[in-house]
MARLUMBA-156338 format. One line per field, with one value per residue (C-alpha): x, y, z; residue number from 1. Coordinates in pm, 1 decimal, padded with zeros to 6 digits, m for minus. Example, Ala and Ser with C-alpha at 12.3 -4.5 7.8 and 13.67 -1.06 7.14 Angstrom:
BEGIN
c1 = 01230.0:01367.0
c2 = m00450.0:m00106.0
c3 = 00780.0:00714.0
resi = 1:2
This chain:
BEGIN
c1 = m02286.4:m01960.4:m01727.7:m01382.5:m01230.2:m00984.2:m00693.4:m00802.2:m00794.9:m00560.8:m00397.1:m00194.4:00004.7:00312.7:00269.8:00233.2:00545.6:00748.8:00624.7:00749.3:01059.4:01091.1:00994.9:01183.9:01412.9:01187.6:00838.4:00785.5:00673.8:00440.7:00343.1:00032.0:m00075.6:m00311.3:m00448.9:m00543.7:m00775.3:m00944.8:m00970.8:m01173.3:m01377.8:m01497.2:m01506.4:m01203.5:m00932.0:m00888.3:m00544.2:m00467.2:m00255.5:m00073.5:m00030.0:00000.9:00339.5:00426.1:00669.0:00408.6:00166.4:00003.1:m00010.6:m00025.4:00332.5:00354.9:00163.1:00334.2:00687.6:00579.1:00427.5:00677.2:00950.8:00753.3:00776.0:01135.3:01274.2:00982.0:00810.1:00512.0:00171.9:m00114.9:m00460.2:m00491.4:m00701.8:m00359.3:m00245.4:m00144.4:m00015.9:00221.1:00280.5:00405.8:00553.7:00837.1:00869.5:00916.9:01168.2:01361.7:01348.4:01459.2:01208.8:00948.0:00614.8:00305.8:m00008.2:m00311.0:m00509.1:m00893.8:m00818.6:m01030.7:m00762.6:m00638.9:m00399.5:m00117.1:m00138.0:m00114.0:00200.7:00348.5:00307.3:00484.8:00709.8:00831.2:00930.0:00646.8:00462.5:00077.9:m00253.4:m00535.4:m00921.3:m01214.0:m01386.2:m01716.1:m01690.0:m01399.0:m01231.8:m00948.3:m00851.5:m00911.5:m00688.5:m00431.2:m00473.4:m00407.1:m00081.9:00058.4:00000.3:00192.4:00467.3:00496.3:00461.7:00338.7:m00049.0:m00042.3:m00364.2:m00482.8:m00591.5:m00708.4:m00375.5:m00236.9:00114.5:m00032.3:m00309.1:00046.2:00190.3:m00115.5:m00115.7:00239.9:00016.4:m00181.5:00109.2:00270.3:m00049.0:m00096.2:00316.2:00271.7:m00065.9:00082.3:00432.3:00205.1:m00018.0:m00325.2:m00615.4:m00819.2:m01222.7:m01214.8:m00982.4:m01116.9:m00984.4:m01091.6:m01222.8:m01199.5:m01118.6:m01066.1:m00708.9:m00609.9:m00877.8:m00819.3:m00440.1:m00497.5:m00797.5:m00538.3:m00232.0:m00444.6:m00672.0:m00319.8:m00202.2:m00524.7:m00815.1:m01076.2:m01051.2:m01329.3:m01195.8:m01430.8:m01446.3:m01519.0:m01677.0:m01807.7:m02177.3:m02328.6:m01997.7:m02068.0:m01980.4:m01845.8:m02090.7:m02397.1:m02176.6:m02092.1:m02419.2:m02539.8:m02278.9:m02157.0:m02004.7:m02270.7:m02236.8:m02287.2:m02625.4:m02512.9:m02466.3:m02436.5:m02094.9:m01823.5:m01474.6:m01289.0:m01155.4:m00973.3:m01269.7:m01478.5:m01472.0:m01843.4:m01781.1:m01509.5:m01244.7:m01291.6:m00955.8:m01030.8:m01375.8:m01298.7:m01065.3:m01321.7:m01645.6:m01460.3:m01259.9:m01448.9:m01688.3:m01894.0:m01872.6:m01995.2:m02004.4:m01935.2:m02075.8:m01887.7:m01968.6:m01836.2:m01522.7:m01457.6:m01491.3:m01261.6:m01007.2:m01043.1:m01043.0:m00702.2:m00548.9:m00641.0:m00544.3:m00309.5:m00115.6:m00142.4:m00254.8:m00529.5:m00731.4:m01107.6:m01094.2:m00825.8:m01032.7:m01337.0:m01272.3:m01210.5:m01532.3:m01723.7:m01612.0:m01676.4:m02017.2:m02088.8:m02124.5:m01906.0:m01843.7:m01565.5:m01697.1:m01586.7:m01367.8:m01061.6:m01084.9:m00799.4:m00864.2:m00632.3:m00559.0:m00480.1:m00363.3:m00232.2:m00234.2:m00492.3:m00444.7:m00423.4:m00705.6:m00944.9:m00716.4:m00756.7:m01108.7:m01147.7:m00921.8:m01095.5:m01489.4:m01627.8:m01721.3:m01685.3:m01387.5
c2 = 04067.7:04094.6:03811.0:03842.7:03701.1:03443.1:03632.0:03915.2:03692.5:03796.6:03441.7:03256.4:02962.7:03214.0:03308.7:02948.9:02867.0:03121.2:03017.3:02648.5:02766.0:02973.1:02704.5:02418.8:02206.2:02334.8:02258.2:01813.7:01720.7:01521.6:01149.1:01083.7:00756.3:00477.1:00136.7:m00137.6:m00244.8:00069.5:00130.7:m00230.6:m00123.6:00193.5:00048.7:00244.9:00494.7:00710.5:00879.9:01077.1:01387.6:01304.8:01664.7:01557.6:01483.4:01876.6:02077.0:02187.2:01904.1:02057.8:02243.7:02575.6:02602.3:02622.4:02973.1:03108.8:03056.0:03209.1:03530.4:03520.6:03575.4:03860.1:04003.5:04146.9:04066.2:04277.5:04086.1:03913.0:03880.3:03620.3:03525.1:03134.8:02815.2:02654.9:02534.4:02860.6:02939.6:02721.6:02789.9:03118.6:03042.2:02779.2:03048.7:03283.0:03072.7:02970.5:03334.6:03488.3:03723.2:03781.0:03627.2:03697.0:03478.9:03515.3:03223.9:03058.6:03012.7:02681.0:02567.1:02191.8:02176.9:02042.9:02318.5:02623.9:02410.9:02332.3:02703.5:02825.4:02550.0:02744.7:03016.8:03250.3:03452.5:03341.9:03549.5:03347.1:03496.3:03436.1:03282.3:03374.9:03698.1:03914.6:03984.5:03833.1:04032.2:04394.1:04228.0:04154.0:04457.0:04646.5:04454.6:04500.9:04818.6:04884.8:04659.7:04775.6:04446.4:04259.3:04081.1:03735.7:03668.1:03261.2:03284.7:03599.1:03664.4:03634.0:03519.8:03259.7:03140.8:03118.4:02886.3:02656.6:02669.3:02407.7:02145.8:02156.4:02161.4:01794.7:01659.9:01744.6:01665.6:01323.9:01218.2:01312.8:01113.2:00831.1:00885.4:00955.4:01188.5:01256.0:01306.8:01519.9:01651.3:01725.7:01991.1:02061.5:02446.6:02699.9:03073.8:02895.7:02931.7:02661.9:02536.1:02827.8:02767.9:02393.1:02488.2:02724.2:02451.7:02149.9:02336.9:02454.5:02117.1:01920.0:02124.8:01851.5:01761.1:01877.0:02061.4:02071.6:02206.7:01965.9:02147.0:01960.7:02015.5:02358.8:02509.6:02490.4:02849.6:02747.1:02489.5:02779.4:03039.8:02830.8:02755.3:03081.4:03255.5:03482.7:03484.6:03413.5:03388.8:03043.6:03027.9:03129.5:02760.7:02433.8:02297.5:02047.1:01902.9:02042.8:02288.6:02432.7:02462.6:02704.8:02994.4:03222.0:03327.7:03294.2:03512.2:03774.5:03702.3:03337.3:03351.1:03556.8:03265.3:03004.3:03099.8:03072.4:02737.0:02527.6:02286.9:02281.4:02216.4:01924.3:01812.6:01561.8:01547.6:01491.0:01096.6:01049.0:01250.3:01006.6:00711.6:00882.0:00963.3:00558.1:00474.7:00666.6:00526.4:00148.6:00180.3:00403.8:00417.3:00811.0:01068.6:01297.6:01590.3:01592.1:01914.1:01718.5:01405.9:01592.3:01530.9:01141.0:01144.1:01319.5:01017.7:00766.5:00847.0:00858.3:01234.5:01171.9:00878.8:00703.3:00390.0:00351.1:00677.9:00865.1:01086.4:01272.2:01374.5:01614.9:01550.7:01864.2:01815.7:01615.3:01779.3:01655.8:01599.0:01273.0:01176.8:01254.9:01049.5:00783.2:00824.0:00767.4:00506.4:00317.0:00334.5:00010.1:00213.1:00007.6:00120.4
c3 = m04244.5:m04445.9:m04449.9:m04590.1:m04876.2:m04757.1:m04910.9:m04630.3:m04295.3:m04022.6:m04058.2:m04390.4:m04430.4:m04468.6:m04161.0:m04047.3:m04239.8:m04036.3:m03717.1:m03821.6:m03835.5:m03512.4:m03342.0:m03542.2:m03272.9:m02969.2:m03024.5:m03069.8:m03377.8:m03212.2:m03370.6:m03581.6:m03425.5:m03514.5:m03306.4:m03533.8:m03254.5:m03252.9:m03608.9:m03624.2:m03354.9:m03582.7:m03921.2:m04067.4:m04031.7:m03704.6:m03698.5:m03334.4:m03346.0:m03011.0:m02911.8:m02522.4:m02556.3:m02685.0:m02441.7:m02148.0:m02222.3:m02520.1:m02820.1:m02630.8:m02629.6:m03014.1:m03028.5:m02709.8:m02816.3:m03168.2:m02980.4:m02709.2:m02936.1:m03113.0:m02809.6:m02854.5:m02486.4:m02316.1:m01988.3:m02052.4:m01940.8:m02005.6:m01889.5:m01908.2:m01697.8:m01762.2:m02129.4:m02212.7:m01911.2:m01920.3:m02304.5:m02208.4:m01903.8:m02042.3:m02361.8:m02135.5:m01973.3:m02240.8:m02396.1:m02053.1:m01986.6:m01684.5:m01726.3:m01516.4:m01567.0:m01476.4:m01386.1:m01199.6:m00886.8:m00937.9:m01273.8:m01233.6:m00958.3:m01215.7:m01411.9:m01143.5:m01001.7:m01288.9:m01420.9:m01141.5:m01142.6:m01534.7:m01313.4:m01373.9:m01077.1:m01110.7:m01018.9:m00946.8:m00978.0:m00941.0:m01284.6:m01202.7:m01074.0:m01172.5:m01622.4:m01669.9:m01964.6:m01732.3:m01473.0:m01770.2:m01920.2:m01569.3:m01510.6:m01833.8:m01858.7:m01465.2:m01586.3:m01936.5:m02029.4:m02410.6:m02335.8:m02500.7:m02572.4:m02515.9:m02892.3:m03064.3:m03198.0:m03552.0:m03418.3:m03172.7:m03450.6:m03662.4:m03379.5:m03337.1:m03726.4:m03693.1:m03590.9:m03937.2:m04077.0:m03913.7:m03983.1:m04376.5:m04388.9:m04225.6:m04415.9:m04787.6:m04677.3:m04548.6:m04909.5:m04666.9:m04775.5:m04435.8:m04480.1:m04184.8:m03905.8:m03533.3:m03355.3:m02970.0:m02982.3:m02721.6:m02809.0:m03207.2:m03181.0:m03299.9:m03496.5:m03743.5:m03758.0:m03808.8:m04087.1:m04264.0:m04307.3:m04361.3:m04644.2:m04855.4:m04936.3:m04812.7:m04996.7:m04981.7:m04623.4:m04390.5:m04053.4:m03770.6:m03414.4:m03094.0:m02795.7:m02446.2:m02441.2:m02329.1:m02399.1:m02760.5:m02879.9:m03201.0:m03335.8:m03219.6:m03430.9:m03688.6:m03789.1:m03737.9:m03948.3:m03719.0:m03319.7:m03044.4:m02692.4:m02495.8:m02288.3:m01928.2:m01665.0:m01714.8:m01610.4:m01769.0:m01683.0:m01999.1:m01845.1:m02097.8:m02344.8:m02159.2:m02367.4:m02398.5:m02742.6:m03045.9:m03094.2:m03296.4:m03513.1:m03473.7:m03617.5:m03906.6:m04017.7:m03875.8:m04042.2:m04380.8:m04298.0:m04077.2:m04222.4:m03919.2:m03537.1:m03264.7:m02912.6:m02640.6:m02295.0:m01981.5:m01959.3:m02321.4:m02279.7:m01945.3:m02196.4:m02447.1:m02209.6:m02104.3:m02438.2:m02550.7:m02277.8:m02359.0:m02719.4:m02792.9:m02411.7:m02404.1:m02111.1:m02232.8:m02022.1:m02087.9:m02307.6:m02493.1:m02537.5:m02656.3:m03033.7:m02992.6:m02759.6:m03050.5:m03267.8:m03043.1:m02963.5:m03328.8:m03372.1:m03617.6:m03818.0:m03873.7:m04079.5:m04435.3:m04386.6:m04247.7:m03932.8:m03736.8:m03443.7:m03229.3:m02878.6:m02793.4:m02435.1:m02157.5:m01841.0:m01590.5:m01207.5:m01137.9:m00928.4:m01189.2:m01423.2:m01145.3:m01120.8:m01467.9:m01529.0:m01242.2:m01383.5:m01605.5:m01884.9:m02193.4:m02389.1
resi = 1:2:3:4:5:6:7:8:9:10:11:12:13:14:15:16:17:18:19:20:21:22:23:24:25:26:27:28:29:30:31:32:33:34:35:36:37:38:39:40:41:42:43:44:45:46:47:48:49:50:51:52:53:54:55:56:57:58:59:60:61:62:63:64:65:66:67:68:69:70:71:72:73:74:75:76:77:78:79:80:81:82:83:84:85:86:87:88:89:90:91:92:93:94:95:96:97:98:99:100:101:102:103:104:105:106:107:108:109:110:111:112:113:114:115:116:117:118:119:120:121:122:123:124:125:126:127:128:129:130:131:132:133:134:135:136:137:138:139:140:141:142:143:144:145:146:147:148:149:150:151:152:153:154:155:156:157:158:159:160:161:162:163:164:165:166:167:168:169:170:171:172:173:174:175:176:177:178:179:180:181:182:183:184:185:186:187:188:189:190:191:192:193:194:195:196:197:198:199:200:201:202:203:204:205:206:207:208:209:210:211:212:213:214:215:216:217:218:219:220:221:222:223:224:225:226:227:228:229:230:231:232:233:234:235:236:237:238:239:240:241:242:243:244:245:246:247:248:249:250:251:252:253:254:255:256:257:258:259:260:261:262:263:264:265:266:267:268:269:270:271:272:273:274:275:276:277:278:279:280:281:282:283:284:285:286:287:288:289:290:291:292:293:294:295:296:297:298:299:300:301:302:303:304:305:306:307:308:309:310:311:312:313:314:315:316:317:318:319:320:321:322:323:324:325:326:327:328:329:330:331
């Protein structure tokens, strides 16, 4: 199997760079927070990239306003269980310009309204049954409208890539040198953007993905050097993390940057999403607590070291954030 040299991946820290500043006074530089509490609890250093206060409730919106723009003022369309959805719905806003998303008819409740609520007109299908990217594919090409892709796209890789860059920016201001940075992993979006600006000021740090277990397409292709596709079942409540297989663009990148990949199951992603909550006061979805559930299950240590972890979303209906908030588990 051929793998590229880095200089040939479809994603560099120029393009990151440019993407910084398209989306410099729009996109939050979100806050690289610590709890002293927590940090005792582990034995050393966890750092949490707080990416649940971004415009739309994650870092979605960062690649969508990069691709958005590229699209020169042409309507868009995008296939989405809700993140990017409403990524490209608010660009789309903001940008003027129609937007069409497709979306499971069984996404989060917050995130269909709150889509639509960007002013976007929203297609619900059936997850199990019917291809999201044909349906896409079919409206864009009746509306002559630009596809933006969740993740296998240089210019939304380039968008998730800002979020590497806050974090390297804010850990050599702070004279930090992270062992390893967690990234929540879907399509690899924004694990390979993240990988790409860490790694060009931040050689020696260690990226790695965070999956929920049986959804683990990254870790499986990681350590078999090349993409394979998820065993068929199983379910999960991170949503947003239930990709089959890596992006093609993203794995090119990934396979080259990533030091490796590991999971969480449902229970400790409840306890993580407890946990962030108790500590550090912040609202994090399950596919957005995966990383810090990794960590604090021990997956992957903490003691004696530095760890950041992103928490790469916020936007979970609020009876399973009750739900959660109201079980015993010890956080």
């Amino acid at each position: 199997m051929f793998v590229p040299p880095i200089d040939d991946l479809p994603l560099s820290i120029d393009q990151i760079q440019a993407a910084a500043a398209s989306l410099d006074g729009l996109a939050v530089r979100t806050p690289l927070l610590e709890s002293p509490l927590l940090n005792a609890r582990l034995g050393g250093r966890l750092l949490v990239k707080a990416e649940c206060l971004q415009r739309t409730g994650s870092f979605k919106f960062r690649g969508a306003y990069n691709a958005v723009t590229a699209a020169g003022g042409k309507p868009v369309v995008a296939f989405s269980s809700g993140n990017h959805a409403q990524g490209v719905a608010h660009a789309a806003q903001i940008l003027g310009v129609p937007a069409t998303i497709i979306m499971p008819a069984d996404a989060p409740r917050t995130k269909l309204d709150n889509t639509r609520a960007y002013g976007a007109t929203v297609v619900t299908y059936d997850r199990w049954n019917e291809d999201r990217e044909a349906i896409g594919a079919g409206i864009a090409r009746d509306q002559g409208a630009v596809l933006v892709r969740p993740y296998d796209d240089p210019r939304v890789m380039a968008g998730q890539g800002t979020v590497g860059l806050e974090i390297a920016g804010d850990c050599l201001a702070r004279d930090i040198r992270p062992d390893c940075v967690l990234v929540p992993a879907s399509g690899g979006g924004l694990a390979a953007g993240v990988a790409t600006a860490i790694q060009a000021s931040l050689p020696a740090t260690a990226i790695m993905t965070a999956e929920p277990a049986g959804f683990d397409d990254h870790a499986r292709s990681l350590a078999a050097g090349e993409r394979t596709v998820r065993p068929e079942g199983g379910t999960t409540i991170c949503d947003a993390l239930m990709a089959k297989i890596p992006g093609e663009l993203t794995f090119q990148v990934n396979r080259r940057r990533l030091a490796g990949g590991t999971v969480a199951d449902d229970r400790a992603v409840r306890a993580a999403m407890l946990t962030a909550f108790r500590y550090l006061k912040l609202v994090v979805e399950p596919g957005g607590a995966v990383g810090l559930a990794a960590v604090l299950a021990g997956a992957v240590p903490v003691r004696d070291r530095t760890v950041v972890v992103v928490l790469s979303g916020g936007n979970v209906d609020a009876s399973l954030f009750a739900d959660v908030l109201n079980e015993s588990a010890d956080a």
